[in-house]
C-alpha positions as CSV (number, residue, x, y, z in Angstrom):
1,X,27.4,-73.7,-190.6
2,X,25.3,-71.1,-189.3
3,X,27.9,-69.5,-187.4
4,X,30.3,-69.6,-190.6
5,X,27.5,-67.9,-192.4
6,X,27.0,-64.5,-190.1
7,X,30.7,-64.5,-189.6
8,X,31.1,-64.3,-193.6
9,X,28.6,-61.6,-193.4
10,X,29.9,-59.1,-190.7
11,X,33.5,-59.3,-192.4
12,X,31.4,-58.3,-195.8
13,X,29.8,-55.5,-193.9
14,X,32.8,-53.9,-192.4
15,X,34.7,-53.7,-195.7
16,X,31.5,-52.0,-197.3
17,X,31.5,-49.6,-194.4
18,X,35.5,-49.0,-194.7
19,X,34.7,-48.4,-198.4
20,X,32.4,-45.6,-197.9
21,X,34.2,-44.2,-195.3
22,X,37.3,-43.6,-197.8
23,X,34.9,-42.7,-200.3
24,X,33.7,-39.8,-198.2
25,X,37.5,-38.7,-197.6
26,X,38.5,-38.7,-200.7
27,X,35.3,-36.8,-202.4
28,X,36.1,-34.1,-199.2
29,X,39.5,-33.3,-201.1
30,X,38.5,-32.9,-204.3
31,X,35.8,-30.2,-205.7
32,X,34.2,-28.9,-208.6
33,X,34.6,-30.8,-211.5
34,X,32.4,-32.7,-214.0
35,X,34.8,-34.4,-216.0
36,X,35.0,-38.4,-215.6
37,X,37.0,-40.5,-213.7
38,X,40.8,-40.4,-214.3
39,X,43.9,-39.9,-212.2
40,X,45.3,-36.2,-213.0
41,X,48.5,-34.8,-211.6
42,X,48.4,-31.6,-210.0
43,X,51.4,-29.6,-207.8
44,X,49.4,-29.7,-204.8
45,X,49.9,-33.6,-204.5
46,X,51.3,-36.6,-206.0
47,X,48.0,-38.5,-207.7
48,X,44.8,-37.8,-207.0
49,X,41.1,-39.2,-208.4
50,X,38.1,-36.8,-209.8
51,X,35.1,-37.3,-209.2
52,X,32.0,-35.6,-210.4
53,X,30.2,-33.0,-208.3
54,X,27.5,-30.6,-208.4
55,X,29.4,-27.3,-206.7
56,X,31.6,-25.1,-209.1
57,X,33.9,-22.6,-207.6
58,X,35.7,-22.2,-210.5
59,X,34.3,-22.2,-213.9
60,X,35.2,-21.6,-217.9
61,X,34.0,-18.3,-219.5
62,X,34.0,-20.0,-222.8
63,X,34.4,-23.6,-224.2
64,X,35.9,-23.5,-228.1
65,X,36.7,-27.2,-229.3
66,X,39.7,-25.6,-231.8
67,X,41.8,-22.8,-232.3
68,X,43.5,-21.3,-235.4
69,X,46.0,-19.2,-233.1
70,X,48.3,-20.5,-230.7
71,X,48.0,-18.2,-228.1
72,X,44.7,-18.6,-226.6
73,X,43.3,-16.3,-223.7
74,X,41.8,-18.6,-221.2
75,X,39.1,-16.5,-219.0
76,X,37.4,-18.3,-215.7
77,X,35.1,-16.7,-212.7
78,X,35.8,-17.8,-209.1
79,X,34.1,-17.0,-206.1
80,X,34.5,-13.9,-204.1
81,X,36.1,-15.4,-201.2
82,X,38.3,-17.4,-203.1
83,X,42.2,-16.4,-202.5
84,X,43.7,-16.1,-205.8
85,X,47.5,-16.5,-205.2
86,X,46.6,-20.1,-204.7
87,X,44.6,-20.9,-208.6
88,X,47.0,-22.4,-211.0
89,X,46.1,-23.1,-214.4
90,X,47.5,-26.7,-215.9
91,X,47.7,-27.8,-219.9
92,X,47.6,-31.7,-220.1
93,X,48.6,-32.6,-216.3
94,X,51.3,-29.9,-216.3
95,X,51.6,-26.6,-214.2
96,X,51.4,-23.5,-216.8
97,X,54.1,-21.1,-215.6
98,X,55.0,-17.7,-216.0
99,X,57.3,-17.2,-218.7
100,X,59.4,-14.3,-219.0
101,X,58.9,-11.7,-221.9
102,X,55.7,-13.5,-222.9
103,X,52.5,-10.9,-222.7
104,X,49.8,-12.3,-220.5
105,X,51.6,-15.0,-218.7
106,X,51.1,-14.3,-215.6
107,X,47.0,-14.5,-213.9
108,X,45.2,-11.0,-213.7
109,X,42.0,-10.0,-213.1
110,X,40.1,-8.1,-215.1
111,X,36.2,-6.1,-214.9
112,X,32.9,-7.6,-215.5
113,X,29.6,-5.6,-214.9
114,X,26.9,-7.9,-213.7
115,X,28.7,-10.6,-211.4
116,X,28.7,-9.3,-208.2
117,X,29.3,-13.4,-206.8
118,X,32.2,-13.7,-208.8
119,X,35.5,-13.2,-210.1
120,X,36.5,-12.9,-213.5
121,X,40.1,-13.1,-214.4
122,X,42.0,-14.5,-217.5
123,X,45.4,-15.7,-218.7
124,X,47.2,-16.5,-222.1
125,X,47.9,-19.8,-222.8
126,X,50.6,-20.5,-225.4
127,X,49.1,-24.1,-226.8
128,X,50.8,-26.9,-228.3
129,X,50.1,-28.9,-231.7
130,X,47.4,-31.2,-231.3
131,X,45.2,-32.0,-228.2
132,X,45.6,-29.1,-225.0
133,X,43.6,-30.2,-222.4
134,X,43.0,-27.2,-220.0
135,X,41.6,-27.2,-216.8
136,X,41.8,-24.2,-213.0
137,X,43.1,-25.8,-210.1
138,X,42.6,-24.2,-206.8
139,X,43.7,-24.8,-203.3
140,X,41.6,-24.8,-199.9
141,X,43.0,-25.7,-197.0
142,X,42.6,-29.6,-197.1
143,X,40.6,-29.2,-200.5
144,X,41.5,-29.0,-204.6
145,X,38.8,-27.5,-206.8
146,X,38.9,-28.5,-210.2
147,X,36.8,-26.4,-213.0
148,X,35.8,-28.3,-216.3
149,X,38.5,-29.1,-218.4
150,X,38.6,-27.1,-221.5
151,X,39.6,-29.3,-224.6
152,X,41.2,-27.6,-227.3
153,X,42.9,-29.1,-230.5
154,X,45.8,-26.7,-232.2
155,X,46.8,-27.6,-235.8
156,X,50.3,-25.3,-235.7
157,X,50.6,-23.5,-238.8
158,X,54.3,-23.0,-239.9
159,X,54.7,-19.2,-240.7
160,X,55.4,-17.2,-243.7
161,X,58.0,-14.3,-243.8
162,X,57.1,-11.8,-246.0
163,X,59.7,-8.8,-247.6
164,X,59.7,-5.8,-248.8
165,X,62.6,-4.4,-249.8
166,X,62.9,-0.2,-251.1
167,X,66.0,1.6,-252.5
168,X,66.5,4.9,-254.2
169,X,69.7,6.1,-255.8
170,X,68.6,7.6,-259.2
171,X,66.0,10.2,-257.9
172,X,63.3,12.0,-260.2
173,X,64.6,15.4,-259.0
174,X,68.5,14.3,-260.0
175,X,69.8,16.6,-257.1
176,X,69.0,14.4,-254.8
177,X,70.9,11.5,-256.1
178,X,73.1,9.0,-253.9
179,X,75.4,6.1,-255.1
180,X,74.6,2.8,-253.3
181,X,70.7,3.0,-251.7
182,X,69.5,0.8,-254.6
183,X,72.5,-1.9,-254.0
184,X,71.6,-1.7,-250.5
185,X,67.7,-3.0,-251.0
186,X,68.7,-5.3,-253.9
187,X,71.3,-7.4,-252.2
188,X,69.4,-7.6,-249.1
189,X,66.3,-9.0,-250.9
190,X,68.4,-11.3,-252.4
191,X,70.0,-12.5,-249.1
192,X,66.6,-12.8,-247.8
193,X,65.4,-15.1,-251.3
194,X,67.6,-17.3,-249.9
195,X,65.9,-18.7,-247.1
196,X,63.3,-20.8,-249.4
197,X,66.1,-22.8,-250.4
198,X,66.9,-23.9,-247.3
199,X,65.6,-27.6,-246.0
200,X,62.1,-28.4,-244.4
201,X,64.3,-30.0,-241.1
202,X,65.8,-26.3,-240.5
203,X,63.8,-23.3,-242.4
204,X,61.6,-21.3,-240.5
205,X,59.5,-20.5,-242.4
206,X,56.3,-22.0,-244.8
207,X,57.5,-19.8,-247.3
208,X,59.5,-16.6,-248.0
209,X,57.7,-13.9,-250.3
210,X,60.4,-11.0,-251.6
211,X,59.0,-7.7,-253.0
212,X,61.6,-5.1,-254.7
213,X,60.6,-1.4,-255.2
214,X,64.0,0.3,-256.8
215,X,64.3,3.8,-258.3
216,X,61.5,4.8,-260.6
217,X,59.3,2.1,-258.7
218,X,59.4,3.1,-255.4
219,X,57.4,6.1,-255.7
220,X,55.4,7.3,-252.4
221,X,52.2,5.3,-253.9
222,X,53.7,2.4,-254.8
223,X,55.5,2.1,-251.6
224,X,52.5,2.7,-249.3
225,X,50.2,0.3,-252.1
226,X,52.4,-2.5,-251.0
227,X,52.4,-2.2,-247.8
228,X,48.8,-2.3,-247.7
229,X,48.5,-5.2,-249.9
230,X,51.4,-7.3,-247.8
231,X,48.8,-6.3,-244.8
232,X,46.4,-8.4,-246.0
233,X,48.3,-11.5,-246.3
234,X,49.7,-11.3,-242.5
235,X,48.8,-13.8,-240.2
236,X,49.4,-13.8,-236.4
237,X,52.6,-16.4,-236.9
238,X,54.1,-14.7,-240.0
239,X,56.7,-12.3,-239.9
240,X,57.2,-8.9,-242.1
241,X,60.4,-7.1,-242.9
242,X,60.9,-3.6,-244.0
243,X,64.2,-2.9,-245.4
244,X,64.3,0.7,-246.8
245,X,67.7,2.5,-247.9
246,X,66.8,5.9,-249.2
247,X,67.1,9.9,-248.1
248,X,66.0,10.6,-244.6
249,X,65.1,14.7,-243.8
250,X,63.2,16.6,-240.7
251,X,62.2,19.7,-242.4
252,X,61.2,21.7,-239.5
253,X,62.7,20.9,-235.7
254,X,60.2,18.8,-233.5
255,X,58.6,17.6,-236.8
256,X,57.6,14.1,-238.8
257,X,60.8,12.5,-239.6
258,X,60.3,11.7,-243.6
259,X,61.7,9.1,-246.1
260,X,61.8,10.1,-249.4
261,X,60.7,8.1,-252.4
262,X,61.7,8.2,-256.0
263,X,59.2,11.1,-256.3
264,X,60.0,13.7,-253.8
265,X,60.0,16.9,-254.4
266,X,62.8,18.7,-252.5
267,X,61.7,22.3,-251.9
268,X,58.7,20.7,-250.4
269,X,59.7,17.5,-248.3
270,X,57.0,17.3,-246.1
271,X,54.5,17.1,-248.5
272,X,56.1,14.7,-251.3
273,X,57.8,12.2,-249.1
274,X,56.8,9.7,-246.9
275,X,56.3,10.4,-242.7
276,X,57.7,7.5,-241.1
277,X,54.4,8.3,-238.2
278,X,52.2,6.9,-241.4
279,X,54.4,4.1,-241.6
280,X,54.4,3.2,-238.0
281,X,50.7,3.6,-237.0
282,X,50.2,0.9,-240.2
283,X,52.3,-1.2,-238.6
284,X,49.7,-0.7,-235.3
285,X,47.1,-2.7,-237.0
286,X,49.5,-5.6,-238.3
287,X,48.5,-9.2,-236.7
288,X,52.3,-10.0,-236.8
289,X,56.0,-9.0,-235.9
290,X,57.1,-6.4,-237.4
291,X,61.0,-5.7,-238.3
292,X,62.5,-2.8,-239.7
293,X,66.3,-1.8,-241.3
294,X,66.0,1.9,-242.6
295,X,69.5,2.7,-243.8
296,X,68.3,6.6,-243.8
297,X,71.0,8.4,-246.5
298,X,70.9,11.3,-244.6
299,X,74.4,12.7,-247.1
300,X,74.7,16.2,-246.0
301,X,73.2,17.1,-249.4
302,X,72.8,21.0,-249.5
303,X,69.7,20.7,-251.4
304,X,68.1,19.3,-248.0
305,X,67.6,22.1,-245.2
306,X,67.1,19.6,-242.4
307,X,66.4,21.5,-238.9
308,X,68.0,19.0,-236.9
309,X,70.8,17.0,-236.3
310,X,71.1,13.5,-237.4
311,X,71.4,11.7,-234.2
312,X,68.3,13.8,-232.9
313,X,66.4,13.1,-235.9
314,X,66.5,9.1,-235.4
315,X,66.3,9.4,-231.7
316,X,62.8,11.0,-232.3
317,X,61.8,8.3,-234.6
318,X,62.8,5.5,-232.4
319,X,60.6,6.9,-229.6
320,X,57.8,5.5,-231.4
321,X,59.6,3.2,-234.0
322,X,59.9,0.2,-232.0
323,X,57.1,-0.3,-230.2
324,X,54.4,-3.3,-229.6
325,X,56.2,-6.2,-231.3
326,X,57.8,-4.3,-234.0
327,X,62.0,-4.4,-234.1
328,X,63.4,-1.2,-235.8
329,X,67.2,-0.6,-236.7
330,X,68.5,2.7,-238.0
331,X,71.4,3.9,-239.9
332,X,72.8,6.7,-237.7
333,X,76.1,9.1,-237.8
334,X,77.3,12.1,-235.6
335,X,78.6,13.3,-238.5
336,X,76.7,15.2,-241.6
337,X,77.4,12.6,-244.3
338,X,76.6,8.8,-244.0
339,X,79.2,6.4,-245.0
340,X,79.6,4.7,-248.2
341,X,82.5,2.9,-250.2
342,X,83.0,1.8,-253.6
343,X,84.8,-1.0,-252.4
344,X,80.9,-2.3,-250.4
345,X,78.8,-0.4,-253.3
346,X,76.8,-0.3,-250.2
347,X,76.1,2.4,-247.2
348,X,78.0,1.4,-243.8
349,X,74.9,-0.1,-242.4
350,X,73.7,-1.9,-245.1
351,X,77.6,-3.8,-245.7
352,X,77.0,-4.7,-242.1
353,X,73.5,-6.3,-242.3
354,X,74.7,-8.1,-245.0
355,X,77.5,-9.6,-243.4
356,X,75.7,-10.4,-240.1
357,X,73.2,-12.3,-242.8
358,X,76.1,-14.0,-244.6
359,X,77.4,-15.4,-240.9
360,X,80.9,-13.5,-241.3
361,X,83.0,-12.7,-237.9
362,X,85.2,-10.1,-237.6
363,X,88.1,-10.0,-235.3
364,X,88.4,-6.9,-233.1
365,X,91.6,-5.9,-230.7
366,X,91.8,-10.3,-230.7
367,X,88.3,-10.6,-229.9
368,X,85.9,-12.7,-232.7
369,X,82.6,-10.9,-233.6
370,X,80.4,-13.8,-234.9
371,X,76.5,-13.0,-235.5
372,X,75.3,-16.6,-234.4
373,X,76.4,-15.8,-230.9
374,X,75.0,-19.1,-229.6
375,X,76.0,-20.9,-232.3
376,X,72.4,-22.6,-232.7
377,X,72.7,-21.8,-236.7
378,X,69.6,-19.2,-236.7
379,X,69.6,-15.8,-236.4
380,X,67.7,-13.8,-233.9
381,X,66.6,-10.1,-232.9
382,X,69.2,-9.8,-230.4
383,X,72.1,-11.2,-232.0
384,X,72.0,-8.8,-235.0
385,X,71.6,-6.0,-232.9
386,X,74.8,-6.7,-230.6
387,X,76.1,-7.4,-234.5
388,X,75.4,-4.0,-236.2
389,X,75.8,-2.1,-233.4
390,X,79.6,-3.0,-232.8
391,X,80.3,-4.0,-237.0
392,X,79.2,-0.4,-238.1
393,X,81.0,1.6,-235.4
394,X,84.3,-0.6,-236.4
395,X,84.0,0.1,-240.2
396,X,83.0,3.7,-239.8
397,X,86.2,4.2,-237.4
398,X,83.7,5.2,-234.9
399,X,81.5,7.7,-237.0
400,X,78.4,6.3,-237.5
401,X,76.4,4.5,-234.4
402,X,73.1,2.3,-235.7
403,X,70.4,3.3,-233.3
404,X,67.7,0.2,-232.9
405,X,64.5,-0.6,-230.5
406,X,63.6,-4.0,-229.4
407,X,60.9,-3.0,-227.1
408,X,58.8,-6.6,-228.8
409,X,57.5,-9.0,-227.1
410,X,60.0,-11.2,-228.0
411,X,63.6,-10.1,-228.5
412,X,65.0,-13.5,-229.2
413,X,62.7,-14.0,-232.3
414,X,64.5,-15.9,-234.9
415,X,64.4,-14.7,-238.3
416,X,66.9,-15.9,-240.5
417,X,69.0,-19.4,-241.0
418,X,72.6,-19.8,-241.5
């Protein structure tokens, strides 16, 4: 019995030795975290165990529990020595990748005064609705460092378009008087009402807010009044359009490309009407894309001395029209007088907008032009540029040539639904 006994017990001892042994091995592969035990998938092997330890390579700048925005910038320190072509960053067990056209997708570094033993660098993370669990991963050699894992609920807030929409035909000073501007903005804020009829399932949006400023109403205060007040509704998900369909004039060559409001006074442009600058630099401070349509009425009127040509005019507005993550499309014509036709009571570009929003396809030398080019029943950035830009050349005979910038962040940013 005796012998059975000690036999019992060296087979007991071996296993507990064998134990601690693969104990050791496994706590040599995995580093720097604090988090409790759970298995974790990472792209450096198939399924690994954490366990807690004292040494952080890699740690969190800053530990919120929630976020109201959905991109959050993530910021961690590593050690000097640490080669930083090997850190990943991971959201709920998955590898966060680069993604094209996305700002701050991809891992930089950036300066910290003070931290000479460490690293700082920082990355956006675009998070999902409900629980992102967030955590550094790191590859040495034989070794994985983890940092903390950074828990962060996001309750995704559906966003809100807001419109404003501005025509001018029946000017104060009558010589400046067009046919069709005020058409122009009130059909297109009527196309755009329509999108808060369509179903929860499909709409983009929360909710869609249409402003109107026609004639008498869109005087240079009014218009810059409402701009300011739709400024402080914006939030980072919404979405603001600018229609405008008025006169367009550069008094003096090389200088501020002006709108021109109900109000302006035409023997003194530049300091009645509105500098499209202003209007951009506003646009600067917004939290949220930006998307303009300026169908500029530039009609060859003789009462307007503009110093350049049209074409050069809109060129130098587009410089620094569409920039950041604001879309801009411009009326434009080689020619001195913008089209219009009784048969549209709209300008050239406006009649095209309107169709591209009312899904119509036009059939050129056999070929369909369709807006939804993908056919996923919304309407993006992209698809009514291609739209415009081929629609307004076809009705004009060639004429008149929309010029647009989609330098955004996001060029494929749906707007509208079909």
């Amino acid at each position: 019995m005796l012998r059975g006994y000690l036999l019992v017990l060296l087979l007991w001892a071996s296993a507990y030795s064998f134990q601690v042994q693969a104990q050791e091995n496994r706590a040599a592969v995995l580093v720097g975290t604090d988090v409790e035990e759970r298995s974790i998938q990472v792209q450096f092997s198939d399924v690994v165990e954490v366990k807690k330890t004292k040494r952080k390579r890699i740690q969190l700048a800053e530990k919120p529990k929630s976020s109201q925005d959905r991109d959050f910038r993530l910021q961690f320190d590593v050690d000097r020595d640490i080669d930083t072509e090997n850190i990943e960053v991971h959201v709920n067990s998955n590898l966060l990748v680069e993604e094209a056209g996305q700002k701050g997708s991809s891992i930089k570094k950036i300066r910290r005064s003070g931290m000479d033993e460490k690293k700082r660098y920082e990355r956006m993370v675009r998070l999902k609705s409900g629980e992102n669990k967030i955590y550094v991963v790191w590859k040495e050699n034989e070794k994985i460092h983890f940092s903390d894992t950074l828990i962060i609920n996001y309750k995704e807030r559906k966003r809100n378009l807001y419109v404003l929409s501005v025509g001018v035909s029946s000017y104060q000073d009558s010589r400046l008087n067009l046919n069709f501007a005020d058409n122009d903005a009130i059909d297109f804020a009527n196309q755009m009402e329509l999108q808060n009829q369509i179903g929860d399932s499909l709409k983009l949006f929360n909710k869609v807010e249409v402003y109107q400023l026609i004639d008498e109403a869109a005087t240079l205060q009014n218009i810059r009044k409402q701009i300011g007040l739709l400024e402080q509704k914006l939030n980072q998900e919404d979405l603001f359009v600018l229609f405008m369909s008025m006169h367009g004039d550069q008094p003096s060559v090389g200088g501020d490309y002006y709108l021109l409001p109900y109000d302006t006074d035409a023997d003194i442009v530049s300091n009645s009407a509105m500098p499209m600058e202003w209007v951009n630099k506003q646009f600067e401070d917004f939290p949220c894309a930006v998307m303009q349509f300026v169908d500029a009425c530039y009609s060859g009127n003789s009462t307007l001395k503009s110093a350049g040509k049209r074409t050069e005019i809109l060129d130098d507005y587009m410089a620094y029209a569409g920039t950041g993550n604001v879309y801009c499309f411009a009326s434009s014509s080689d020619t001195k007088k913008s089209a219009e036709n009784p048969r549209w009571k709209n300008g050239a570009f406006t009649e095209a907008l309107l169709d591209c929003l009312n899904g119509k396809t036009y059939r050129i030398e056999g070929n369909p032009i369709r807006p939804d080019t993908n056919g996923d029943g919304y309407l993006d950035v992209l698809e009514v540029g291609h739209y415009l830009e081929t629609i307004v050349k076809y009705l004009t005979d060639g004429k008149q040539r929309p010029r647009m910038s989609l330098k955004g962040s996001g060029g494929g940013l749906p707007f509208f639904v079909y």
